[in-house]
N, C-alpha and C positions, 0 to 999 in steps of 0.2 A: 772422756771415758776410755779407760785403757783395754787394750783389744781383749784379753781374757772377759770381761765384764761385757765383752759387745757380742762374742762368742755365746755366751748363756743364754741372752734373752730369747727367749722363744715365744713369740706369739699365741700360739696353735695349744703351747702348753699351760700357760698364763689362764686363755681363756677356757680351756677344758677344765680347770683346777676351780675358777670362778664359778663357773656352771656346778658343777659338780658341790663346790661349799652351799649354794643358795639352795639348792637340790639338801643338802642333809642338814638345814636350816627352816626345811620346808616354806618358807616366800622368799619372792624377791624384793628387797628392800635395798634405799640406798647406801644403809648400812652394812648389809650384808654381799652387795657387790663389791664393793670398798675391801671388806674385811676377807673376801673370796681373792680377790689382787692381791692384796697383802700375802695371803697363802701362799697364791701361786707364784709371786715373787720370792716369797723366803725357800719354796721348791728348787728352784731352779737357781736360787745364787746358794743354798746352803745344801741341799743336796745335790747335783749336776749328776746327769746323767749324760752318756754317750749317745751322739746319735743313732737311729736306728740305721744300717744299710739297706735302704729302700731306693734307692737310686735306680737300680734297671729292675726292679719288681714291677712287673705284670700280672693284671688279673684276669683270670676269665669267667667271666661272673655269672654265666649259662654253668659249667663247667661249677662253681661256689656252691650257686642254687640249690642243684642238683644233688651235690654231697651233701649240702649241710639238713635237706631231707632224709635223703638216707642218715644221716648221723644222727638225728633226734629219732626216727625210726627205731634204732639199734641201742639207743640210751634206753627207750624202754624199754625193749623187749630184755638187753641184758640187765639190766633193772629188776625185771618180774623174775629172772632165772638167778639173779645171786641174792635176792628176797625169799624166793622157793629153797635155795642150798641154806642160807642162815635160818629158818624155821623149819626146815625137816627134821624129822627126830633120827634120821638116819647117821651114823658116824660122819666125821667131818671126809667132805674130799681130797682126794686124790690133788697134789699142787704139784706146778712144775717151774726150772725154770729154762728157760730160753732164750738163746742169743737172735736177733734181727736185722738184717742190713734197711741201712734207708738210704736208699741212693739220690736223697736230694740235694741242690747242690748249693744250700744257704743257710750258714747256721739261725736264723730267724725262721724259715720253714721249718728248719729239724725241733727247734722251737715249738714249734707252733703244734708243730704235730705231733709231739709230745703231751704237748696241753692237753689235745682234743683225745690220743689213746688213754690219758691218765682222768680223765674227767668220767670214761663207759667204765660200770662197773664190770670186773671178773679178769683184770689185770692189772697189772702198775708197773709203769717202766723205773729199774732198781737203779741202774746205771748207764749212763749214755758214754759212748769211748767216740769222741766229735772227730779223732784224728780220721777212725776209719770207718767213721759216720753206721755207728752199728750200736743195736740199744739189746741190754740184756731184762729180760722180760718177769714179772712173777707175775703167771696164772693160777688164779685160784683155782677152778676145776679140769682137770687137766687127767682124766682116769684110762686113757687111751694114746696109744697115741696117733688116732685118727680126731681125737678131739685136740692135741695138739699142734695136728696139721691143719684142722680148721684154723685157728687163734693166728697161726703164721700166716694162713690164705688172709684173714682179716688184716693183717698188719700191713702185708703185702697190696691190699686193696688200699688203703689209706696212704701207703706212700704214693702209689699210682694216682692218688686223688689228688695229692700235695703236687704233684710233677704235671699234672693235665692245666690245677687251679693257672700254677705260678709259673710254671715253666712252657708248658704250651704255646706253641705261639702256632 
């Protein structure tokens, strides 16, 4: 086997891709784990992906817990409030945008944290500048700008959450 080819194979992803095929095949059959390997082979020799840098990532999983309440907390509650802006018969709101520093120090956290700002409804990060780790923001309601010093307190709280989870030590 020539090293590029010894390079690919992944385990971890093989078997995830397997799980995963028997899962949207609804049983497990031993045709369908068969056919779930074949997948996750053709994954990993025909599309190859870079590993992730997880090397010195730490978790603190008291510190995880904790966030990922408050962040389903916060999904609904901004959930009920840009439900309440999209059905009022009031004119549209007031939007802004804004630049944000995130001073985390791994582009898979800035990643990550990205995902979880862009998933709450009443924002969406437009553009991330990785060099100097700073994300330019669109907030939909934004009529103040006490309400967009909140939106920066939120951002600013989630970075801190990203630096306690993964970098705290």
């Amino acid at each position: 086997m020539y090293q590029g080819a010894r390079n690919r194979i992944r385990p971890l992803t093989i078997g995830w891709t397997t799980l995963l095929w028997c899962g949207l095949m609804g049983e497990v059959t031993w045709a369908n784990v068969i056919a779930g390997l074949l997948v996750g082979l053709g994954v990993v020799f025909i599309l190859p992906l870079p590993r992730l840098p997880i090397a010195h990532l730490t978790v603190e999983w008291g510190a995880l817990a904790a966030f990922l309440w408050r962040w389903l907390g916060e999904l609904f509650t901004s959930s009920f409030k840009v439900a309440a802006l999209a059905l009022s018969p009031r004119p549209l709101p007031t939007t802004a945008i804004v630049q944000a520093p995130m001073r985390v120090s791994s582009e898979l956290i800035l990643t990550l944290a990205t995902g979880l700002y862009n998933l709450q409804p009443g924002g969406s990060i437009t553009d991330i500048d990785i060099a100097n780790r700073m994300w330019t923001v669109h907030l939909v309601n934004a009529p103040t700008p006490e309400a967009i010093a909140r939106e920066l307190d939120k951002i600013r709280e989630l970075e801190q959450s990203m630096i306690d989870i993964f970098e705290g030590r």
